[in-house]
C-alpha positions, -999 to 999 in steps of 0.1 A, spaced: 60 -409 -524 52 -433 -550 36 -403 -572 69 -381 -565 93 -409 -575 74 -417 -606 71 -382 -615 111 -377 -618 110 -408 -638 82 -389 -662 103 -362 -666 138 -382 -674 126 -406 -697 87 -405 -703 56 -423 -696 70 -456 -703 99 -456 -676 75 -438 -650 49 -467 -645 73 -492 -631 81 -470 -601 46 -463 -598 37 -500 -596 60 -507 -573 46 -476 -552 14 -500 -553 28 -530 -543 41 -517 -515 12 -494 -506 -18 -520 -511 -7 -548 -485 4 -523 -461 -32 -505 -457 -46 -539 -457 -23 -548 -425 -35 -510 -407 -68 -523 -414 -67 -553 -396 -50 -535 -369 -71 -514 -367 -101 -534 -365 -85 -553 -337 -76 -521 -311 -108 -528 -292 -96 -563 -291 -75 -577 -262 -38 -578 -260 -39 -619 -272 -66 -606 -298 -44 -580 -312 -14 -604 -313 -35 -622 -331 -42 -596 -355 -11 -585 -364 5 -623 -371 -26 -625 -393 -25 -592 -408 17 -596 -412 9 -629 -435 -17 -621 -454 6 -587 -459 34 -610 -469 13 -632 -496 -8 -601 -510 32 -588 -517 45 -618 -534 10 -620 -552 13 -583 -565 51 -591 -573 42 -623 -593 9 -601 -612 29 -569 -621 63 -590 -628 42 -604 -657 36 -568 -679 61 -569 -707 71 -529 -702 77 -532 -665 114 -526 -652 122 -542 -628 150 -517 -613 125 -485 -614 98 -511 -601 124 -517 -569 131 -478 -566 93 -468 -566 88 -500 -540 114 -487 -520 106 -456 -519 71 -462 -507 82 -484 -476 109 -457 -469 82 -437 -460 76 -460 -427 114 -457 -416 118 -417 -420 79 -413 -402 99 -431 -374 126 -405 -364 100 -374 -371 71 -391 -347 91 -389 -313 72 -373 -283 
């Protein structure tokens, strides 16, 4: 998604406005395969174990955001309303896998 989004930027207004929705892609992507690792390391755990797990993996998601926020916030060319649409793009992805994964 983050590729796709970035990509219409490329072809609107060039390299320069189509790597601030591609950071953003990252900053959501990174933290959120960090927290399916740590779930997933935790499945063979008990159900206090993965509880556990996921408060864990949910904070260190939640710092690793505001960290990659705070890192890519500081590159002069980034903008910060294509970095938002390439961000929420990427955590769209979660909400529309929702209503397609029903048994």
């Amino acid at each position: 998604m983050a590729a796709l989004v970035a990509s219409g930027f490329l072809l609107i207004g060039g390299w320069k406005s189509a790597v601030s929705p591609l950071l953003g892609g990252f900053v959501a992507l990174l933290p959120n395969l960090y927290f399916a690792y740590k779930i997933y390391l935790a499945k063979d755990l008990g159900a206090q174990g993965i509880v556990n797990a996921f408060y864990a993996g949910e904070t260190v998601k939640l710092i690793l955001t505001v960290a990659l926020f705070s890192i890519v916030l500081q590159i002069p060319s980034v903008d910060f309303l294509t970095l938002m649409v390439g961000y929420a793009a990427v955590l769209s992805v979660f909400w529309f896998a929702l209503f397609l994964w029903r048994d």
